[in-house]
C-alpha positions as CSV (number, residue, x, y, z in Angstrom):
1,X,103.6,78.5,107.3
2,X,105.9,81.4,105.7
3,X,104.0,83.1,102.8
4,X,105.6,85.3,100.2
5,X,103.6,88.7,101.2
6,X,104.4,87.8,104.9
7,X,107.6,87.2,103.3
8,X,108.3,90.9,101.6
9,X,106.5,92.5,104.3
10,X,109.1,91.6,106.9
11,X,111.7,92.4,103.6
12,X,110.3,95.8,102.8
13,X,110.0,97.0,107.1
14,X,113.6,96.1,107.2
15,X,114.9,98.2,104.6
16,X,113.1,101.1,105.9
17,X,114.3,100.7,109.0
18,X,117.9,100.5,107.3
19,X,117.6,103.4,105.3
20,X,115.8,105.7,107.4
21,X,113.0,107.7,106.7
22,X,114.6,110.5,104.1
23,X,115.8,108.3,101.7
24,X,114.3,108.5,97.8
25,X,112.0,105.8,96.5
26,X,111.1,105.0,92.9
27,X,107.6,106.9,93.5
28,X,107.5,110.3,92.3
29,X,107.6,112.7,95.2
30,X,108.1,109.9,97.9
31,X,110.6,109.8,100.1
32,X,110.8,106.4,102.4
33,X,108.6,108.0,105.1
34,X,106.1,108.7,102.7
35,X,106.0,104.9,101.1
36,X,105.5,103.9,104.7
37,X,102.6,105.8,105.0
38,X,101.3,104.8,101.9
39,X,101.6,101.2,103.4
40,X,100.3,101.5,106.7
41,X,97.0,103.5,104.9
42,X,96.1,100.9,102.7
43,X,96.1,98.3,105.3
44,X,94.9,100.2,107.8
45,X,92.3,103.0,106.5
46,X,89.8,101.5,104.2
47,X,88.0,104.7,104.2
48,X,90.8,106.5,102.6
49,X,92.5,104.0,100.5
50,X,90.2,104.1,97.6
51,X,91.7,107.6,96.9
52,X,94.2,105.8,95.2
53,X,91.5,105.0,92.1
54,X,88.9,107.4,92.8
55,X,90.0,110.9,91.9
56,X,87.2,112.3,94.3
57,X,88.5,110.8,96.8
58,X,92.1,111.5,96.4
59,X,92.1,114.9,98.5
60,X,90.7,112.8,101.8
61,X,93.7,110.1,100.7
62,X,95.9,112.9,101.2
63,X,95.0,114.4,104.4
64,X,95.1,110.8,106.1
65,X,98.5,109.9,104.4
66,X,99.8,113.4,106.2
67,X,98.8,112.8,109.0
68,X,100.3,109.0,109.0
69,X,103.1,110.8,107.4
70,X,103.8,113.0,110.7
71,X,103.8,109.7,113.0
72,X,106.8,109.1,114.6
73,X,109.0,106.6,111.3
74,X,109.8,103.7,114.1
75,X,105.7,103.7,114.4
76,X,105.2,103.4,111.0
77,X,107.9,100.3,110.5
78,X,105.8,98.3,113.7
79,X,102.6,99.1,112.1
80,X,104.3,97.5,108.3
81,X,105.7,94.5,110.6
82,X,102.5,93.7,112.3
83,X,100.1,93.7,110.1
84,X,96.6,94.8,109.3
85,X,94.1,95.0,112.5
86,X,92.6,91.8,114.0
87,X,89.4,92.0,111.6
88,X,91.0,93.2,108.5
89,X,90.1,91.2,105.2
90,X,94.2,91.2,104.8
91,X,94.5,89.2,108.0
92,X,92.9,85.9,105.7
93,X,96.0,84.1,103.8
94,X,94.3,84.0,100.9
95,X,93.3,87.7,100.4
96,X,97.3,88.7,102.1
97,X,98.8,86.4,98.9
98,X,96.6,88.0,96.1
99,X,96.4,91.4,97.4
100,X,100.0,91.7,99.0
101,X,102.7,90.0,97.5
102,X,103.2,92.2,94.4
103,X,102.5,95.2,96.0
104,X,105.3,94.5,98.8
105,X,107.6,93.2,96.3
106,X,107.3,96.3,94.1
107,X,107.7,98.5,97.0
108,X,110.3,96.9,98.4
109,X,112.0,97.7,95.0
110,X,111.3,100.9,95.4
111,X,113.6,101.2,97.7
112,X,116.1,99.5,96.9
113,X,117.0,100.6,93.4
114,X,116.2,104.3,94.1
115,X,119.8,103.8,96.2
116,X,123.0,104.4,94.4
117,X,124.4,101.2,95.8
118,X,121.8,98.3,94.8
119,X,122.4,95.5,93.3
120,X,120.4,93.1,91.6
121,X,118.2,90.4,93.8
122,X,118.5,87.1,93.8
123,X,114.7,85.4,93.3
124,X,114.2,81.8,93.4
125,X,112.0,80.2,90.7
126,X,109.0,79.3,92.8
127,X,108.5,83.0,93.7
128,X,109.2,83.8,90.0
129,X,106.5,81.5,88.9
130,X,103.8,83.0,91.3
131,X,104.9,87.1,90.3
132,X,104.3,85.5,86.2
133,X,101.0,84.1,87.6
134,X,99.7,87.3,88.7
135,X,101.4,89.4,85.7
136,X,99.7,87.0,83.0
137,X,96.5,87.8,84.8
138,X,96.8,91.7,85.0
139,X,98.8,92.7,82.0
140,X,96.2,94.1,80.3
141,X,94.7,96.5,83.5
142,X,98.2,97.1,83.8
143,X,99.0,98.1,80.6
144,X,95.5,99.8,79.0
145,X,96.4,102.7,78.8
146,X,100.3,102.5,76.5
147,X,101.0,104.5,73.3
148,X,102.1,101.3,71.7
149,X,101.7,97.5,71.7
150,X,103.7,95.5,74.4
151,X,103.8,91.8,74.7
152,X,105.8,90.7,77.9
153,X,108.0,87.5,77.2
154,X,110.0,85.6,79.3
155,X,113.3,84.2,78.5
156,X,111.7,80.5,77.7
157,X,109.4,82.3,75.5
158,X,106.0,82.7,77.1
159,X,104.7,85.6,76.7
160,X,101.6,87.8,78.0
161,X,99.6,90.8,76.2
162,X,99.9,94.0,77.9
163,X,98.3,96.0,74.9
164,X,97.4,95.4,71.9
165,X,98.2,97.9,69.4
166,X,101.0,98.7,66.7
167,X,103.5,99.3,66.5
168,X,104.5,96.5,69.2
169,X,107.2,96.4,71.7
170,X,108.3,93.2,73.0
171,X,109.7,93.6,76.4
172,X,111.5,90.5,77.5
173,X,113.2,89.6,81.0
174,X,112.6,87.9,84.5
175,X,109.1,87.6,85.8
176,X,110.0,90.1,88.5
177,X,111.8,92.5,85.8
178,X,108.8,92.1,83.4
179,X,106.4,93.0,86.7
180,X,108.3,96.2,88.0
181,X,108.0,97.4,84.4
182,X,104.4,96.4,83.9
183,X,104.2,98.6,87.2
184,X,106.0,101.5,85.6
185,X,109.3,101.5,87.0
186,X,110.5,101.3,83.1
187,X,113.9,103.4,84.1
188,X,114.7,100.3,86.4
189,X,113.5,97.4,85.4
190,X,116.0,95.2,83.5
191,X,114.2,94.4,80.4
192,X,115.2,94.3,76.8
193,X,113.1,96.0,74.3
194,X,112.6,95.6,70.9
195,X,110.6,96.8,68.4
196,X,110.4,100.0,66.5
197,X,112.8,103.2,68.1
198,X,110.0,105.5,68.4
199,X,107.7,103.6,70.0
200,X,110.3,102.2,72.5
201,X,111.5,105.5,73.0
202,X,107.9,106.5,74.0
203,X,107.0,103.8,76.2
204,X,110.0,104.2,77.8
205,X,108.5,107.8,78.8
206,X,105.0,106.6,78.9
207,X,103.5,107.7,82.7
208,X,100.7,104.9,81.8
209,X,101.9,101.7,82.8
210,X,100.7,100.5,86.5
211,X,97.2,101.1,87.5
């Protein structure tokens, strides 16, 4: 059975393929060889990975992400496609869906809206519901460290507290909208904001959204 981070995995290694591995991404710095290797890291070098949150670690995340970096691009989208190794954690459904499917979705995002040519996704509302599950559950990790206060809302009105504070912007759109924001990717999200100018204007700058 089909799973939605089996499901945007096979999404995102097909638009990397597509758009080759120079093409810009919504990640500072990254070009679409570099997200791959980011990818492909995670999955694949446990050791490394936790540069990502542990700044001690970061220079050894970078030397391994170079050197994945440096693999031939076609290697890299096989390695996406197939999957973790055999004895990976990520190989257990369970573990793919809560660790995976946002973080495939949001890449695959990356992508395609750093390209002058993208246009908006179509998402049906089962997936919706599961990217609200996991937003209500991390808006606040994901949101800590905001100038402002920011509730999430979705059209029919539920909402989630990203950070409490004052004054408060209410950011409202799509589950999957609300999550690339969440995320960071404020400059391409479509969300409506509303609150007071300032601190919109602000958290529309803010590099402290994500994790």
């Amino acid at each position: 059975m089909s799973t939605f981070a089996k499901r945007e995995r096979l999404l995102l290694a097909d638009l990397l393929e597509t758009t080759g591995p120079e093409a810009p991404t919504l990640c500072e710095g990254w070009q679409t060889r570099d997200l791959a290797a980011h990818v492909v890291v995670r999955e694949r070098r446990p050791d490394a990975a936790g540069g990502a949150l542990v700044k001690q670690l970061a220079p050894r995340l970078q030397k391994v992400m170079d050197e994945y970096a440096a693999k031939p691009y076609e290697e890299l989208i096989q390695l996406i496609r197939t999957g973790p190794p055999r004895f990976s954690p990520f190989q257990l459904k369970q573990i793919d869906e809560a660790a995976n499917t946002v973080e495939f979705y949001v890449h695959t995002e990356d992508v395609r809206r750093a390209q002058p040519d993208w246009t908006p996704r179509e998402l049906d509302p089962v997936f919706q519901e599961a990217l609200w599950s996991r937003l209500e559950r991390t808006a606040r990790l994901l949101g800590r460290g905001v100038p402002t206060g920011l509730v999430l809302r979705r059209p029919d009105g539920q909402t989630a507290v990203a950070h409490r504070g004052a004054p408060v912007v209410t950011a409202t759109g799509e589950p999957s909208e609300l999550l690339l924001f969440a995320f960071g990717r404020q400059r391409a999200a479509k969300v409506e904001l509303a609150g007071d100018e300032n601190a919109i204007a602000e958290l529309r700058e803010s590099k402290q959204l994500g994790i």
